[in-house]
C-alpha positions as CSV (number, residue, x, y, z in Angstrom):
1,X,0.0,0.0,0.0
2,X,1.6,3.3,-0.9
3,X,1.4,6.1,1.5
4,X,1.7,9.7,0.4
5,X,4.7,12.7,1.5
6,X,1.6,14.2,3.7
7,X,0.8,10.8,5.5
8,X,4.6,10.0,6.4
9,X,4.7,13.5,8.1
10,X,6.4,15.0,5.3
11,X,5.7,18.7,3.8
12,X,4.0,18.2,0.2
13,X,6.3,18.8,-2.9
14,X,5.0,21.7,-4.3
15,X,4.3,22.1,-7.9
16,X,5.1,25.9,-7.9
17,X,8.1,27.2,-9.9
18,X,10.7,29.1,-7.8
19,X,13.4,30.8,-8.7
20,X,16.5,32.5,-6.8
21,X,17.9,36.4,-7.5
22,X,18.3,39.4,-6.8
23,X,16.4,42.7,-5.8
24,X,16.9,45.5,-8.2
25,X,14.2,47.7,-7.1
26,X,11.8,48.2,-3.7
27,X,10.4,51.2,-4.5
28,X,6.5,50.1,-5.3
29,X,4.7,49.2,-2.2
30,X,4.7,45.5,-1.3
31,X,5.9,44.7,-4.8
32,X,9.5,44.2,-5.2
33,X,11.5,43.8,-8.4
34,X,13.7,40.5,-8.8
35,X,16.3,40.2,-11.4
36,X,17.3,36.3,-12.5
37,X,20.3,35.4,-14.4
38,X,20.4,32.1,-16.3
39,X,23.0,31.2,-17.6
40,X,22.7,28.5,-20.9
41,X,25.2,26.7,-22.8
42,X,24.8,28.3,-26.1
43,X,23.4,25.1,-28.5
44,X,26.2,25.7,-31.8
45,X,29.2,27.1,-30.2
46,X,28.8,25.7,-26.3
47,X,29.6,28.9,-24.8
48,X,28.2,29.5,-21.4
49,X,25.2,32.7,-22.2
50,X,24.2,34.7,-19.9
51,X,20.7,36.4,-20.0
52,X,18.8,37.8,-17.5
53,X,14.5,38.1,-16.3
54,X,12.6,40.5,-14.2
55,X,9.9,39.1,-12.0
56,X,7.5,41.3,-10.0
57,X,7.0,39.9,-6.8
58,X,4.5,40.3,-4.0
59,X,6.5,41.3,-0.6
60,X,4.2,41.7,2.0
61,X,6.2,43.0,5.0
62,X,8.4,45.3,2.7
63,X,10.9,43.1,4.4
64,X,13.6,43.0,1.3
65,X,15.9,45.1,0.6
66,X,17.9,46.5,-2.5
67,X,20.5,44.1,-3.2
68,X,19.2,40.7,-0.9
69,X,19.4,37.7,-2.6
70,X,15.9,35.9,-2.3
71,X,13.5,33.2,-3.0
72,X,10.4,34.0,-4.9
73,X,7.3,31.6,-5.9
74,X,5.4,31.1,-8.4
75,X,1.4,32.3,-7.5
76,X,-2.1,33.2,-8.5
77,X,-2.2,36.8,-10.5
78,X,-2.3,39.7,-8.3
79,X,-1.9,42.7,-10.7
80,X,-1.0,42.8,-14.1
81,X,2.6,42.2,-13.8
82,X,2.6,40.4,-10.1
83,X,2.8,36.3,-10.4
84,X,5.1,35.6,-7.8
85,X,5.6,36.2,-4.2
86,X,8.5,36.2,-1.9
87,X,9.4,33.0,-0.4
88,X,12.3,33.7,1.9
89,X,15.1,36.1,2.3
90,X,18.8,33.6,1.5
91,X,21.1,36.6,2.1
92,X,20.9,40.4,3.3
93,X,22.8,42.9,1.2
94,X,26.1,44.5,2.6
95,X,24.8,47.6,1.1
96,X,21.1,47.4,3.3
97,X,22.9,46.9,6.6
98,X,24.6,50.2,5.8
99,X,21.8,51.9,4.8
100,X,20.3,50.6,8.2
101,X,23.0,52.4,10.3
102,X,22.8,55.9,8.4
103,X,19.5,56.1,9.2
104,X,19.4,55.2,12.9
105,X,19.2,58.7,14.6
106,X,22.5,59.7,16.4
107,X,22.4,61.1,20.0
């Protein structure tokens, strides 16, 4: 008898897509902007290409940052240009933790 992932106490697979890069822009609220670089062997001369996507994702805490390096998943539509939403933060910009301290008042 086969059991499924949920039965063994396992998190289901999802199906969703998800996809790794990094924030170019924060400056729409909730949405941020996530640039993706894939890189493909190019099919006649086997060069490594480099091209790179924009994705629109849904941040709901405004918690990313210019720069962070971040999970995003594939979702239902939630504007014209919004299909994905941010999974989880993989690593915090240098250049954030700096902008952090600048803005902390001094006394």
């Amino acid at each position: 008898m086969a059991t499924t992932q949920a039965e063994q106490g396992q998190p289901a697979a999802s199906r969703r897509n998800e996809k790794v890069g990094q924030v170019v822009s924060t400056k729409m609220q909730k949405t941020i902007v996530v640039e993706v670089e894939m890189r493909k062997a190019h099919p006649k001369y086997k060069r490594i290409v480099r091209s790179t996507k924009k994705f629109y994702a849904h941040d709901e805490q405004n918690s990313a940052r210019m720069g962070d390096m971040v999970r995003i998943r594939e979702t239902r539509p939630m504007s014209k240009l919004k299909r994905w939403s941010l999974e989880e933060i993989v690593r915090r910009s240098s250049l954030s933790q700096i902008e952090d301290t600048a803005h902390e008042p001094v006394n």
